[in-house]
C-alpha positions in Angstrom: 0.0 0.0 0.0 1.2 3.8 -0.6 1.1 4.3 3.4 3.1 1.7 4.0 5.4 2.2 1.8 5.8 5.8 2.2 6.4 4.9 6.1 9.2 2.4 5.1 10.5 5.4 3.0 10.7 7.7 5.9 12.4 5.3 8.3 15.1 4.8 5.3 15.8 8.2 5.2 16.1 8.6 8.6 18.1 5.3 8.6 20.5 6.5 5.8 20.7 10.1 7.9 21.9 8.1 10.9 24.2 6.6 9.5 26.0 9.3 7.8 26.8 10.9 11.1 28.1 7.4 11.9 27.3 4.3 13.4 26.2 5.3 16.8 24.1 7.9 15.3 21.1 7.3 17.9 23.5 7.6 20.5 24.8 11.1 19.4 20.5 11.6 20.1 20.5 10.4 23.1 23.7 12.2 24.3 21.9 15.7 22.9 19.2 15.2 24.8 21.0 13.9 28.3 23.0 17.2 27.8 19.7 19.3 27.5 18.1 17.8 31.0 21.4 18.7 32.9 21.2 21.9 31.1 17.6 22.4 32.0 18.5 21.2 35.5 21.0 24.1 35.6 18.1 26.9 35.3 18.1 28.4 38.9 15.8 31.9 39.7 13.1 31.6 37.5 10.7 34.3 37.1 8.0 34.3 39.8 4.6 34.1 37.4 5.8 31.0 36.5 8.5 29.3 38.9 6.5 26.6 39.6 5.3 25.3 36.7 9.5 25.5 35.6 10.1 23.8 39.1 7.4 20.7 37.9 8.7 20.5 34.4 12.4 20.2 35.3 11.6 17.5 37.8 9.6 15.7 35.3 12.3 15.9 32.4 14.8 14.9 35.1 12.6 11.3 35.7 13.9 10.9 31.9 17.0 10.4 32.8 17.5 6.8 33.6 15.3 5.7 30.2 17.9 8.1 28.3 20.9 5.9 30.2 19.4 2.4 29.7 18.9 3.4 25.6 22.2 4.5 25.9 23.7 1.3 27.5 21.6 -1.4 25.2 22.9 0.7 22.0 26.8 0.1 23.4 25.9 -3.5 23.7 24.5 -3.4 20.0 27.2 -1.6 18.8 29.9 -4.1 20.6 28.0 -7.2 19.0 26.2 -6.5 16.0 27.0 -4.0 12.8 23.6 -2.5 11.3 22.4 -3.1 8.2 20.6 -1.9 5.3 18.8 -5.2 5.6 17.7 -4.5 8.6 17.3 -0.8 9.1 13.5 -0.9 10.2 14.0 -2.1 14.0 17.0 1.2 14.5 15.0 3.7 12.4 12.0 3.4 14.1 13.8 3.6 17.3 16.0 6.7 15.2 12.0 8.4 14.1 11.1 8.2 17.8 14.6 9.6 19.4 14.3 12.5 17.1 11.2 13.4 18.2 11.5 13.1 21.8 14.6 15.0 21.3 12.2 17.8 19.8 9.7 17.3 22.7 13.1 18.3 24.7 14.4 20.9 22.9 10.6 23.1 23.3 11.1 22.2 27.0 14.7 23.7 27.6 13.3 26.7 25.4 10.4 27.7 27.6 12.3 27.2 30.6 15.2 29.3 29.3 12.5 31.9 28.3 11.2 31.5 32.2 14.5 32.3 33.2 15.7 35.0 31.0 12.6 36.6 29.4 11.6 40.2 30.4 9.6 39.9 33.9 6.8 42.0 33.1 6.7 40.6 29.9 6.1 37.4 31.6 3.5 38.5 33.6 1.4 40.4 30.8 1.2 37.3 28.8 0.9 35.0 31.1 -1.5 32.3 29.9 0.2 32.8 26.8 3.1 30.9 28.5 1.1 28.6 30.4 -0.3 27.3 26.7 3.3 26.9 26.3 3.7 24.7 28.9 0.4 23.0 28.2 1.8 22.2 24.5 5.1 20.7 26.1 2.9 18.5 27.7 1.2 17.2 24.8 4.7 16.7 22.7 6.3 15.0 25.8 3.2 12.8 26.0 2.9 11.8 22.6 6.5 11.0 22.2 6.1 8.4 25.3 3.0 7.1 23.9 4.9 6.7 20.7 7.8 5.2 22.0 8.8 1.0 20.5 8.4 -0.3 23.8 8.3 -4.1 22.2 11.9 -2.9 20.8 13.5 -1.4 24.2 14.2 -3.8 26.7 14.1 -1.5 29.4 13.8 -2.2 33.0 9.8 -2.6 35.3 11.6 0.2 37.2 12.0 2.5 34.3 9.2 1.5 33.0 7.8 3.0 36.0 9.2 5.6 36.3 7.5 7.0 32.5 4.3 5.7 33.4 4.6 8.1 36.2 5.5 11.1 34.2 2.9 10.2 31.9 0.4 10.5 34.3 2.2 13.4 35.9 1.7 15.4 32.4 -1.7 14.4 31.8 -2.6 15.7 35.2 -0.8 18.9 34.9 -2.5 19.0 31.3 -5.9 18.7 33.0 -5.0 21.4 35.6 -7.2 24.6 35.4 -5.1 27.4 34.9 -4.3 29.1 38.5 -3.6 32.7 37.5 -2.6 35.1 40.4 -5.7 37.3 39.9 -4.5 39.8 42.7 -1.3 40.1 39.7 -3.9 40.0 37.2 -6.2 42.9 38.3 -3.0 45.1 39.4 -2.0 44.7 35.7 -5.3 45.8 34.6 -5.6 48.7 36.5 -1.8 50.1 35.8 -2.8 49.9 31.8 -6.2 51.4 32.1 -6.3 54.9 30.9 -9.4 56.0 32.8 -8.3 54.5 36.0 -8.2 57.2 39.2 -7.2 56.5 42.7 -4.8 57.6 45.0 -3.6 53.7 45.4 -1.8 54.5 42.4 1.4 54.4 43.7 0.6 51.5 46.0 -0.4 49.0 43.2 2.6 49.7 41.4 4.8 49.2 44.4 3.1 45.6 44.9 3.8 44.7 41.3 7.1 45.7 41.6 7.8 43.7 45.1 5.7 40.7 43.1 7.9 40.5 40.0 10.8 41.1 42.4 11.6 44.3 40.1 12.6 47.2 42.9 16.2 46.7 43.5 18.8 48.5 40.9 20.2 45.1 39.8 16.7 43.8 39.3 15.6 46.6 36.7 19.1 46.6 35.6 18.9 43.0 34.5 15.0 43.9 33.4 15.8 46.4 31.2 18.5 44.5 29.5 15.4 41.9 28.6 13.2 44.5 27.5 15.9 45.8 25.1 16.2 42.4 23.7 12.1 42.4 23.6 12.2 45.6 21.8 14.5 44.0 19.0 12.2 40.8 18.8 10.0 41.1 15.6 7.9 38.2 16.7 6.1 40.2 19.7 3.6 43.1 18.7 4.4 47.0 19.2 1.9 47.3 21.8 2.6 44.6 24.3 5.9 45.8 24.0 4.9 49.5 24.3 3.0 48.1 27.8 6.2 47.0 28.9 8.1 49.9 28.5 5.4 51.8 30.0 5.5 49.7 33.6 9.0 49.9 33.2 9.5 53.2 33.9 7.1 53.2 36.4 9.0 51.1 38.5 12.3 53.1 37.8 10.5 56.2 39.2 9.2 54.6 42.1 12.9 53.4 42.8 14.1 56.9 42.4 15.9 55.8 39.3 16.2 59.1 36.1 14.5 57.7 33.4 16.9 58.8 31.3 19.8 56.6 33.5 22.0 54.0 32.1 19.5 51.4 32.4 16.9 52.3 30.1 18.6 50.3 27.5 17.8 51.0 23.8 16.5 54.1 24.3 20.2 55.3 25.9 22.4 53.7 23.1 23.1 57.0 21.8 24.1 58.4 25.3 26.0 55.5 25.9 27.5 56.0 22.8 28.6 59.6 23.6 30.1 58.4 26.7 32.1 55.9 25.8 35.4 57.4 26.6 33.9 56.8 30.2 35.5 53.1 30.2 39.1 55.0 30.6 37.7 56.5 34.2 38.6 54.7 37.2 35.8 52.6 38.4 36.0 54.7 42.3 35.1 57.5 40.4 31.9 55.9 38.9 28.3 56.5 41.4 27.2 53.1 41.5 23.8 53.9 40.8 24.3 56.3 37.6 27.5 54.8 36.8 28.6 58.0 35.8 31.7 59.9 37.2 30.9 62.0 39.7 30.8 66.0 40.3 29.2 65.8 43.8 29.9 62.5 46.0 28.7 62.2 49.4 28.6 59.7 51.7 25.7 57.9 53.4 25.2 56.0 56.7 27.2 52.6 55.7 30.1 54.6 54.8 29.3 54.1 50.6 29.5 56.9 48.2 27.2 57.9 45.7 26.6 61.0 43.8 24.7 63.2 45.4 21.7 63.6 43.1 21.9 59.9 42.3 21.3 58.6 45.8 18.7 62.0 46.7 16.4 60.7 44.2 16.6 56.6 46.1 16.0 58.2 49.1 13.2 60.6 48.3 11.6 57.6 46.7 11.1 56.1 50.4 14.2 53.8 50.3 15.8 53.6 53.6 18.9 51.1 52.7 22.2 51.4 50.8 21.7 50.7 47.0 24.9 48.9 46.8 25.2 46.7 50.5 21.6 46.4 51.1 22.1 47.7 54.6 19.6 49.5 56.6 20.3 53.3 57.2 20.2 54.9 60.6 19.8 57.9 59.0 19.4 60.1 56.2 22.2 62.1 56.2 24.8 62.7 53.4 28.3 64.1 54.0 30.0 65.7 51.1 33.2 63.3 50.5 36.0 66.0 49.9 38.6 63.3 49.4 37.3 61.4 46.9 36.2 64.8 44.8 39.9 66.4 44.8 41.0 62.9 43.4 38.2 63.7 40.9 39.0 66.9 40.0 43.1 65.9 39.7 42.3 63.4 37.5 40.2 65.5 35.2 43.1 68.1 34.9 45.3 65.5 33.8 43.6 63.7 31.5 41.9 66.7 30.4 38.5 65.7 31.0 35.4 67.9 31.7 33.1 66.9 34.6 29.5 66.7 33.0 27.5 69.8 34.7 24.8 69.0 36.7 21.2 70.3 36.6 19.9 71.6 39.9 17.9 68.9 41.8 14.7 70.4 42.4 13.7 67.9 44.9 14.3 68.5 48.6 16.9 67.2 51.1 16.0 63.9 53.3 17.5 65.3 55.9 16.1 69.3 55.7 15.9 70.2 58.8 13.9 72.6 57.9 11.1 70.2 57.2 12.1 67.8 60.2 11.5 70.9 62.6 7.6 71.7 60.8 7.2 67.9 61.2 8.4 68.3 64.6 6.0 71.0 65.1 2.9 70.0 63.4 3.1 66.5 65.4 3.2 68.6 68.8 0.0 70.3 67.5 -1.7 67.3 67.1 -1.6 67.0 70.8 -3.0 70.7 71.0 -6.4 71.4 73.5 -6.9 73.7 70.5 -9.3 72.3 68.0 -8.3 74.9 65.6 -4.5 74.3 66.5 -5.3 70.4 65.6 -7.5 70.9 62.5 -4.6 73.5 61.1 -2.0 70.8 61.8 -3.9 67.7 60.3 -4.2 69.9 57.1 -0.8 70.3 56.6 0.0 67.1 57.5 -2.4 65.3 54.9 -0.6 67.9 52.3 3.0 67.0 53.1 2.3 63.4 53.2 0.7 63.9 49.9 3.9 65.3 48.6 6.7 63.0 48.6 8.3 59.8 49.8 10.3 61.8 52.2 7.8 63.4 54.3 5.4 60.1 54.4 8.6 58.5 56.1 9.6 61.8 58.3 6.0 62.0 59.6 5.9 58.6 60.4 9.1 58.1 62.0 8.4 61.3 64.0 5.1 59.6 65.5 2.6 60.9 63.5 0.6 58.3 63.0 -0.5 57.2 66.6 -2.4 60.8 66.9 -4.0 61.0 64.1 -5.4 57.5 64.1 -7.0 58.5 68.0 -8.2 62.0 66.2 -10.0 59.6 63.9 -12.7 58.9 66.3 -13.7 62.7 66.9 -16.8 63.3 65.5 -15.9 66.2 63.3 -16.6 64.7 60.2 -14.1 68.1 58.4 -11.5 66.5 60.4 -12.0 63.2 59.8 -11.7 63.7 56.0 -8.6 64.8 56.4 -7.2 62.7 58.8 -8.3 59.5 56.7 -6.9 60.9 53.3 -3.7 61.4 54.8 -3.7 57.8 56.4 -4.5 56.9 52.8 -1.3 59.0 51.7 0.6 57.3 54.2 -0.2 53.9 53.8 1.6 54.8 50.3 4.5 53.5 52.2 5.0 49.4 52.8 6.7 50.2 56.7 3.8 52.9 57.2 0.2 50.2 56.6 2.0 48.3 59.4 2.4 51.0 61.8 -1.2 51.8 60.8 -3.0 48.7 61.2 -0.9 48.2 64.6 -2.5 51.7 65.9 -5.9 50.1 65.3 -6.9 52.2 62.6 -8.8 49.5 60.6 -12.0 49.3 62.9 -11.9 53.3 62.7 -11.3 53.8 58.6 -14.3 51.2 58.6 -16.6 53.7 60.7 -15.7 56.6 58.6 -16.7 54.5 55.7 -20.3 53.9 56.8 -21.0 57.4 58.6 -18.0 60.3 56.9 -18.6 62.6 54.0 -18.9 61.3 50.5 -14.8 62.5 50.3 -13.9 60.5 53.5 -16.0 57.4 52.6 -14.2 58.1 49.2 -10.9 58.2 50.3 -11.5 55.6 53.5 -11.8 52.8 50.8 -9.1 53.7 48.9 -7.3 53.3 52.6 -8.7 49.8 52.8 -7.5 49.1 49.4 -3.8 50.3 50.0 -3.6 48.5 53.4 -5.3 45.1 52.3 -2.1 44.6 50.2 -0.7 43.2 53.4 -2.7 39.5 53.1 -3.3 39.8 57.3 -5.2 42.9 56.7 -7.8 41.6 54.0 -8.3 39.1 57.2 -8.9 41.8 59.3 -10.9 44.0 57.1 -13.2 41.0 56.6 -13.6 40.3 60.2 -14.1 43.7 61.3 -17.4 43.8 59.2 -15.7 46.1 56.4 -16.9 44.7 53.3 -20.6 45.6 54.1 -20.2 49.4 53.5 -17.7 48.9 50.8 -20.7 47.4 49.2 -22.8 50.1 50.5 -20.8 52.6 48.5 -20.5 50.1 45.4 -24.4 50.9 45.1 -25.3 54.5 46.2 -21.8 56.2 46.2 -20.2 58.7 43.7 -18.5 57.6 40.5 -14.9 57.9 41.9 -16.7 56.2 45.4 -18.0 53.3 43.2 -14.4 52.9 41.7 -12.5 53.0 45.2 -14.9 50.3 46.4 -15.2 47.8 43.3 -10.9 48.0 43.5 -10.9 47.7 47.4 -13.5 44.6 47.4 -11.5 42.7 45.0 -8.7 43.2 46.8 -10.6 41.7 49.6 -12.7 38.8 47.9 -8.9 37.4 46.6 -9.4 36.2 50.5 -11.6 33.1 50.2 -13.3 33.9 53.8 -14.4 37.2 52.5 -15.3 36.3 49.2 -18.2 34.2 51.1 -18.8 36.9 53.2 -19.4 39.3 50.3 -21.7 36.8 48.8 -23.8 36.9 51.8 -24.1 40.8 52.2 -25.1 41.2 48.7 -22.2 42.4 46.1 -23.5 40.6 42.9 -26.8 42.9 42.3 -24.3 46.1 42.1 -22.1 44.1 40.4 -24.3 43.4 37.8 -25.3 47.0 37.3 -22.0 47.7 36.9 -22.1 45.3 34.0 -25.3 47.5 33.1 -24.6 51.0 33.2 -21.9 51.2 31.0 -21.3 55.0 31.5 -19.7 54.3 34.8 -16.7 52.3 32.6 -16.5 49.6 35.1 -17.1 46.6 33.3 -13.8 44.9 33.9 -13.5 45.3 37.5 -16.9 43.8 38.0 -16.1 41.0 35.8 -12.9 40.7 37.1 -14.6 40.2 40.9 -17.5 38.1 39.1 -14.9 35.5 37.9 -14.0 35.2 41.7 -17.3 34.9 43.0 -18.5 31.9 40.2 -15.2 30.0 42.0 -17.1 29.7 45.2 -20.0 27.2 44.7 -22.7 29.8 46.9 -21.5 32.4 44.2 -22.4 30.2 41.2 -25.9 29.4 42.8 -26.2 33.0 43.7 -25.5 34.3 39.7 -27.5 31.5 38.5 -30.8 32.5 40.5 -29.6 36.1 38.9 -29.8 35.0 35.7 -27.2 37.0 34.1 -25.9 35.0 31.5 -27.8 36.9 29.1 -26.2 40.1 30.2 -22.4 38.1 29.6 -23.6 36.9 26.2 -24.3 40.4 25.3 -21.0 41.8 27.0 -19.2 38.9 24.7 -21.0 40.1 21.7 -21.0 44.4 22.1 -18.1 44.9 24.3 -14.6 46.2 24.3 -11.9 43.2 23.3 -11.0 43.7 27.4 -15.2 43.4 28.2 -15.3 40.0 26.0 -12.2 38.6 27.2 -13.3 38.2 31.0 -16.9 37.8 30.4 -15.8 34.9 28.3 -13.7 33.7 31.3 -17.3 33.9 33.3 -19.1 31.8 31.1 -16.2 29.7 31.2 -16.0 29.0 35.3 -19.8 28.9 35.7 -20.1 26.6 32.5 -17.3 24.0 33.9 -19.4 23.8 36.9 -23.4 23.8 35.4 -24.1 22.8 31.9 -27.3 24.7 32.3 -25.3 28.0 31.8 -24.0 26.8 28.7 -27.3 26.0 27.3 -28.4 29.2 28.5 -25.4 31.1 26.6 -26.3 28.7 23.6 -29.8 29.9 24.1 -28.7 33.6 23.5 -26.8 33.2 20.5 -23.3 32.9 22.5 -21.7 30.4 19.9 -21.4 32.8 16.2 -19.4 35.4 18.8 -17.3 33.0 20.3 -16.5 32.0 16.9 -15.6 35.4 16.0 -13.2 35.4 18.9 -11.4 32.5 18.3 -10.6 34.8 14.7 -9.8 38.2 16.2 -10.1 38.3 20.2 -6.9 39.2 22.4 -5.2 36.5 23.0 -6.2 35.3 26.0 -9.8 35.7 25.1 -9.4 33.2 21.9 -7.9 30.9 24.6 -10.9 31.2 26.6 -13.1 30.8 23.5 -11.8 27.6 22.5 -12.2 26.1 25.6 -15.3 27.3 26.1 -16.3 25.8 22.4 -14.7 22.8 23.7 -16.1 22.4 26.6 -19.9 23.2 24.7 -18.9 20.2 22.1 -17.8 17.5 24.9 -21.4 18.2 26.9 -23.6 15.3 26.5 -26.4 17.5 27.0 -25.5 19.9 24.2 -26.6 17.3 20.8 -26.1 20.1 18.5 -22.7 21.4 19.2 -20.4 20.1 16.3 -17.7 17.2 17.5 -14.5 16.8 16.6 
């Protein structure tokens, strides 16, 4: 037959190739692929968003190794006794057609856990489930190739024998797996590349991102921004994921205090770097080690290092209190000019005849002002004032300073503000309480400052002003709740301290900007399972769902985003199924924005995996031609989403009319 022989023709061909590269040709295969487990097993520090799933697939790559060494050993014993043959070239080119493409199955391993350890972190994290299909498509090659493999031609031991059983099981469970995505990572992302999003937890959500990609240390978006470079060169990735992690980028530099127009901003700084290349001929002590640039002002800090002066102002105004280059904490701010070190400078200009760059004034102020340490001082001594006028004056000030900078959120904190304004919370004055809460919201900006808070007892108190302040203090008391339930102890506490009731509260009657501090505070919460059921039971999914509604309030994502959550918990799918909003989802899927289709498809996705009612009912509305048209031009996450959905429709019994494969 034409098959058969075309199959015969094949394994010739692979024969005749095997032997060309000599007579051990499989083993040269089976070498390669020995030498890409060890170098797979090499890989250490991959990227968080996906170190696990590396972790699992090195491990099971690594349970390869003894079949690899007992092909190995039984070819050496062929090899020793017995010459191959044209004659008999079926037995080792079957064995050669299944080497080959295990050896592939190998090769897309080691390259997605190479781009898990190299790739660009925010990258990474932006296409996530992209990768995760990766990984998902190992899995299917690896499998195949052990399903494929001679087993009736390898004499291999029970124990190995085993031992690939288990990895095949291993892979078809991983396979099976539903995705895990951090949706906390997830939402953060969303928010930070949302044009019309407004809160003052601005700077807060991109510190957490920056702490969760492990991106806030100069050798971290040193090393980052040598990825993204290498992203930017990459034809293969479109302008505008690429444009989105540029974008974060910087953000995280100016968070760290880094100038965005530094050394580490990679392609965008060849021409600089190109201008300063003579800088290789300066002596490395004369380099800041932040700028890398020579410097025209050093000074040195607590731990006895020396930086430029403008360099290390801009890490400390940016709320750093350690040493850039040992890591050490300071105990304190101060910088001394370093004399020595700038004559040395200076001499060594002269005689090389080289002109110290000038330096733009630094506009921004002095840690260590004393100047603003004594109005600190001063204001914090008011607090304690008999005066309510004195008090009321101060608190202003206060929530403008700490509104202003870093530096003075530190100063105020370290100076003891915070104890007095969280007991001036309780007063009744509801003028003072706004202000009072909004400058505990600007504050909390800082990581060390929502500890000091939530240790004060200010939780229980930010929740009262929630249910009784003015519409700015219930504004800004859940954008408070927000910033401080980044710490995973306080979503705890918020929950138990009754919190998520007026958050609710102000998700239906509040202001625009009220609705938009709550729906972001409250999925912050519900990432806590505990208070996911607890916002089940006080009623979020009715203003959810007119979020979905009112599409002039531009909050369609967030709800979405909080509605995936709640159709993970089983009282949340019974809940949304007595709703009855599939229709609603099926419309979202069909009129929204590529973001709106992409998580309502998600929705239908998680209820639909769990009821095959809601996929009749999204049948029922027509949801099939726009997942169809999806699967052509969604984002890419939402033609993932489609196709499992469509493939989840087609394995349903209780669907007859669904097309099978």
């Amino acid at each position: 037959m034409e098959g058969e022989g075309s199959r015969k023709g094949e394994k010739k061909r692979v024969l005749m190739m095997m032997m060309e590269d000599g007579e051990n040709g499989n083993g040269k295969v089976v070498n390669e692929m020995v030498d890409m487990i060890e170098k797979a097993g090499s890989y250490v520090g991959f990227r968080k968003t996906h170190k696990k799933e590396c972790i699992n697939l090195v491990r099971r790559l690594k349970l390869l190794m003894p079949l690899l060494e007992e092909i190995k050993d039984m070819m050496m014993m062929i090899t020793a006794h017995h010459q191959p043959s044209i004659s008999n070239y079926d037995d080792d080119a079957e064995l050669a057609c299944w080497l080959l493409h295990l050896k592939k199955s190998l090769s897309s391993s080691t390259k997605l856990l190479k781009t898990c350890y190299s790739a660009s972190k925010i990258f990474l994290a932006l296409e996530s489930e992209a990768v995760m299909s990766r990984f998902h498509s190992v899995y299917d090659k690896i499998n195949q190739s052990l399903n494929d493999m001679p087993r009736h031609k390898l004499p291999i031991s029970e124990e190995v024998q085993e031992q690939v059983e288990l990895m095949h099981m291993q892979l078809t469970r991983a396979k099976r797996r539903t995705e895990s995505q951090d949706m906390e990572l997830a939402m953060d992302m969303m928010i930070v590349f949302s044009t019309n999003h407004d809160t003052n937890a601005d700077d807060a959500i991109i510190e957490r991102l920056a702490k969760k990609l492990d991106l806030h240390t100069l050798a971290d978006l040193r090393s980052e921004s040598m990825a993204v470079a290498k992203l930017a060169k990459s034809k293969a990735k479109s302008q505008e994921t690429v444009q989105q992690v540029v974008h974060l980028l910087a953000k995280f530099k100016q968070i760290a205090g880094i100038d965005e127009n530094s050394v580490l901003d990679g392609p965008a700084s060849v021409k600089k770097c190109l201008e300063k290349s003579k800088s290789l001929l300066i002596p490395h002590e004369f380099l800041c080690p932040i700028s890398l640039e020579i410097m025209a002002d050093p000074v040195i800090i607590a731990t006895g290092q020396t930086y430029e002066r403008e360099s290390i102002q801009k890490w400390l105004n940016s709320g750093h209190r350690t040493c850039p280059k040992t890591g050490q904490k300071l105990t304190y701010m101060a910088v001394a000019p370093n004399f020595a070190l700038r004559n040395l400078i200076l001499q060594w200009c002269e005689k090389n005849n080289y002109n110290l760059p000038k330096k733009e004034t630094c506009d921004e102020p002095d840690i260590a002002s004393s100047p603003l340490a004594e109005e600190v001082s001063s204001l914090i001594q008011d607090l304690y004032s008999s005066h309510v006028n004195v008090q009321r004056d101060a608190i202003v000030r206060i929530r403008m300073l700490s509104k202003e900078s870093p530096d003075s959120r530190i100063m105020i904190a370290n100076s003891g503000g915070i104890p007095p304004l969280v007991y001036l919370l309780s007063f009744t004055d509801s003028e003072i309480q706004q202000h009072i809460v909004t400058a505990l919201l600007n504050l909390s900006l800082d990581e060390a400052n929502k500890r000091i808070i939530t240790r004060e007892g200010a939780i229980p108190v930010i929740i009262q002003v929630l249910r009784n302040g003015t519409e700015e203090a219930k504004e800004n008391s859940a954008a408070a709740l927000f910033s401080l339930s980044v710490l995973e102890e306080n979503k705890v506490l918020v929950g138990c301290s009754n919190g998520i009731q007026p958050l609710i509260d102000l998700l239906r009657n509040g202001t625009n900007r009220g609705k938009k501090d709550a729906v972001t505070a409250l999925f912050s919460l519900v990432l806590n399972q505990a208070n996911r059921s607890r916002a089940i039971k006080t009623g979020i999914i009715p203003p959810l769902l007119h979020l979905l509604e009112d599409k002039t309030l531009d909050m369609v994502d967030e709800a979405l985003s909080i509605l995936l959550l709640i159709a993970s918990h089983p009282e949340g799918r019974n809940e949304i199924g007595g709703l009855s909003f599939i229709q609603t989802l099926v419309e979202i899927v069909r009129d929204g924005t590529p973001k709106n289709k992409e998580c309502a498809t998600a929705v239908i996705l998680e209820l639909g995996s769990n009821n095959s009612s809601s996929l009749l009912a999204a049948l029922q509305y027509g949801v099939y031609d726009h997942l169809m048209e999806i699967t052509r031009c969604g984002t890419t996450r939402a033609r993932r989403k489609a196709n499992s959905l469509l493939h989840l429709m087609s394995k349903n019994e209780h669907i007859p009319f669904i097309h099978r494969k």
